[in-house]
C-alpha positions in Angstrom: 127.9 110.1 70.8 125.1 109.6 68.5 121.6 111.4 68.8 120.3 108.2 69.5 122.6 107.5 72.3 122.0 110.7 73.6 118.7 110.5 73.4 118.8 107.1 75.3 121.2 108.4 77.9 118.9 111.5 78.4 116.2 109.6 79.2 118.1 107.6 81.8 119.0 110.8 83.6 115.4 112.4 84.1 113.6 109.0 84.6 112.6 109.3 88.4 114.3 106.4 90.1 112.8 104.0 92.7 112.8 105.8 96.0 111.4 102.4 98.3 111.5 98.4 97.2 109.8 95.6 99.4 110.9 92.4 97.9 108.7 89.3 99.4 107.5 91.1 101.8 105.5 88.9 104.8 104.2 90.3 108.1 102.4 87.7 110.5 101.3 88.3 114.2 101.6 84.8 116.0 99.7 84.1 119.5 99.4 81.0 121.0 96.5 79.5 118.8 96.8 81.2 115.9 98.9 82.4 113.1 97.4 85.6 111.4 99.2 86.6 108.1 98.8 90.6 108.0 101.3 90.9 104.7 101.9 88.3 102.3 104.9 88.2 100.0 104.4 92.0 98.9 106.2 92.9 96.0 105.9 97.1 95.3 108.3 99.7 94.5 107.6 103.4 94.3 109.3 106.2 92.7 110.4 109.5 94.0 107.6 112.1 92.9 104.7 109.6 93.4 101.8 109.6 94.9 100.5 106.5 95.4 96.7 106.0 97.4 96.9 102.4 99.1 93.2 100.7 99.3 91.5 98.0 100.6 88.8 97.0 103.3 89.5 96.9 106.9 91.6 94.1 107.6 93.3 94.2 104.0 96.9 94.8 105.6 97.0 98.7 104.8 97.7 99.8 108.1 100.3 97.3 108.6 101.9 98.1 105.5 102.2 101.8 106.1 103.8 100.9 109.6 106.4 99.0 107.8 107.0 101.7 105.3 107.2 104.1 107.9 109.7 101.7 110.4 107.2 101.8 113.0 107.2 98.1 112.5 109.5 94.7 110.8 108.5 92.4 108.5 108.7 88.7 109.2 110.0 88.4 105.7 110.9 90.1 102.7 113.7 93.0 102.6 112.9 96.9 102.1 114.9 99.5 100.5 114.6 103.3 101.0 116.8 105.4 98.9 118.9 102.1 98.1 119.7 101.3 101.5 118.6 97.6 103.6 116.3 99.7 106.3 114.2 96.6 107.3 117.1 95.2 109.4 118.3 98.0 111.1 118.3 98.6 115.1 115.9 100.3 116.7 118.1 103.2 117.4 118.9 103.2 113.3 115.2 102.5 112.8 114.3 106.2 114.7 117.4 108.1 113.1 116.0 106.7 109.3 112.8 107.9 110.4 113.5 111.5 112.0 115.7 112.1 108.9 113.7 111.0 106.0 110.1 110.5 106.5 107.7 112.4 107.6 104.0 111.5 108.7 100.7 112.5 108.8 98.4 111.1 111.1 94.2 110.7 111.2 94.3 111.8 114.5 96.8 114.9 114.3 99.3 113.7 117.0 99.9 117.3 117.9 101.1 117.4 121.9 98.4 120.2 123.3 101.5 121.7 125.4 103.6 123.0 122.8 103.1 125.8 120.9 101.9 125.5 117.0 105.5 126.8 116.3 106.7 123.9 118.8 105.0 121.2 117.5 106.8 121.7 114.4 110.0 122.2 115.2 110.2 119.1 118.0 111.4 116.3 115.1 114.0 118.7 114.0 115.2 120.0 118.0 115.4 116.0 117.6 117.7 115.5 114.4 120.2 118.4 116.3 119.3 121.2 113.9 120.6 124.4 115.0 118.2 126.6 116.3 118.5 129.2 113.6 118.1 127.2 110.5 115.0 125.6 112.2 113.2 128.8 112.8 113.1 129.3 109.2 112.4 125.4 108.5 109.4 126.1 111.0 108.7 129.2 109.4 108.3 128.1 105.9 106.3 125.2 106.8 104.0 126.9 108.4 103.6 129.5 105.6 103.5 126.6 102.8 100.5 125.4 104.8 98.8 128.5 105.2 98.6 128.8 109.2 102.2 131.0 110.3 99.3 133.4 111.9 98.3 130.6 114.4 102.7 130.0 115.1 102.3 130.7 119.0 98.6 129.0 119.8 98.3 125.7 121.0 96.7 123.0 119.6 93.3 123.0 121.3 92.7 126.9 120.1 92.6 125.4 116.8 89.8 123.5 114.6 90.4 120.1 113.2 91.1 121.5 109.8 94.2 124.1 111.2 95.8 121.2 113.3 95.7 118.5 110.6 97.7 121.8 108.5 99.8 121.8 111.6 100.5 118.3 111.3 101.2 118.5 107.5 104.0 121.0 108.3 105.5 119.1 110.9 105.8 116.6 108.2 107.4 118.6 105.5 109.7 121.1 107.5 112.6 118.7 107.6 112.3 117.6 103.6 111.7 114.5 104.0 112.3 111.9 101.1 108.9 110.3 101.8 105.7 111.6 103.4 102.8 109.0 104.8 99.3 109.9 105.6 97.1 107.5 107.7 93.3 108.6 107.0 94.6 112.1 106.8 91.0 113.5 106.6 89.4 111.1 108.6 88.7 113.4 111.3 87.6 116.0 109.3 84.5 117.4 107.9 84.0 117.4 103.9 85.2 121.1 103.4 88.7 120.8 105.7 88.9 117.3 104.2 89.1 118.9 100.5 91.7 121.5 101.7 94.0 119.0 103.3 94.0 117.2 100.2 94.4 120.5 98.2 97.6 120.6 100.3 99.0 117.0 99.6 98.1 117.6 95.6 100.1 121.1 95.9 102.7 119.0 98.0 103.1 116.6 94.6 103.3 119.2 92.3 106.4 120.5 94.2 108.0 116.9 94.4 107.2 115.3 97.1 107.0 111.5 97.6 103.6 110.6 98.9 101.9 107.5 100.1 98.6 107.9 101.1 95.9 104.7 103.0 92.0 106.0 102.6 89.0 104.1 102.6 87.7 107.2 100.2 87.7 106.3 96.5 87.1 109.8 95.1 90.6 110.7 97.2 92.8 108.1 96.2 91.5 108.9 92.5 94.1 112.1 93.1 96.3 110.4 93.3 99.0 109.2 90.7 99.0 105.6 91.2 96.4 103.4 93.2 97.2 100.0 95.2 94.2 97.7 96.1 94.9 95.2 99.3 93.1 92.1 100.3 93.6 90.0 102.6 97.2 91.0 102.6 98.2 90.7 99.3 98.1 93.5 96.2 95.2 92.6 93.7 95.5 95.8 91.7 98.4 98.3 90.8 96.7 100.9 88.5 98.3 104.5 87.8 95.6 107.2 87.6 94.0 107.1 84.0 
């Protein structure tokens, strides 16, 4: 094989490959006198070990579009590929297994269940998934340590501030290794200071290799990221990677 070939061949390899596809995309809520188009023919892929920062004003189809990516919703139209595979079709049933199994999610408004422990709270998706209960205490415990909180493991939720549940949610998120991780607002509910460490955490999160994509209304956030998207009024008008 020639150095050239090997070169090109070499390249091939470590090129990071596209982890999610929508082709044509097209969500649209229909009620009896009107027709509202929430996603029109949305053409994105995104490789594994980006972070991409989706933006727009309210209305723009962000939140619509994170459902979809997260199978919390269908499209009308359009396929979507995660990890190669047809996900936009599936069952419900195959919809929830995708989704316990591969992507994680962060939420603006924590979605922690105030009866279960910290500890709890992060185990429940993989108690879910059938993980034996050994190799989730250490899942659960690493989380927790990655995120800085395994001394708050056996508080619940409302003993906490905003900052230490968000950090809670975060390792919900990552303990089963997900291929993708969603945030929602994931410092919406925060103040400025607990804002900046949650994002401190997503940014260390990249750096490992995770797969993010993130919706905030906050410019100076979605400049950390690696890769901005700009909706309106459904439809992508900008696709800029981070200068």
């Amino acid at each position: 094989m020639s150095e050239v070939v090997r070169e090109v061949v070499s390249e091939a390899v470590r090129a990071p490959k596209d982890l999610l596809r929508m082709e044509g995309v097209t969500k649209m809520f229909v009620t009896d006198e009107l027709e509202t188009h929430a996603l029109s023919n949305i053409h994105l892929s995104i490789k594994t070990g980006e972070w991409v920062a989706i933006v727009g004003p309210s209305g723009s189809g962000k939140s619509t579009l994170l459902g979809i990516l997260g199978l919390l919703d269908s499209p009308s139209a359009g396929t979507y590929l995660l990890n190669d595979e047809a996900v936009s079709g599936l069952t419900p049933s195959q919809q929830a297994h995708v989704r316990n199994r591969h992507i994680g999610f962060i939420f603006q408004s924590f979605n922690l269940l105030g009866d279960l422990t910290v500890h709890e709270n992060v185990e429940l998706p993989l108690v879910y998934r059938g993980m034996p209960a050994a190799e989730r205490k250490q899942r659960v415990e690493a989380a927790l340590e990655r995120v800085g909180i395994s001394h708050r493991a056996r508080h619940m939720p409302g003993q906490l501030s905003g900052g230490q549940q968000q950090r809670v949610a975060v390792a919900r998120a990552v303990a089963g290794d997900p291929l993708l991780l969603l945030a929602d607002e994931p410092t919406g509910n925060l103040d400025s200071r607990n804002g900046q460490l949650v994002m401190e955490l997503l940014r260390q999160l990249h750096e490992s290799g995770s797969t993010i994509c993130m919706v905030t209304h906050d410019t100076s956030q979605a400049r950390q990221a690696s890769r901005t998207i700009s909706l309106f009024d459904g439809r992508i008008v900008e696709d800029q990677p981070r200068a």
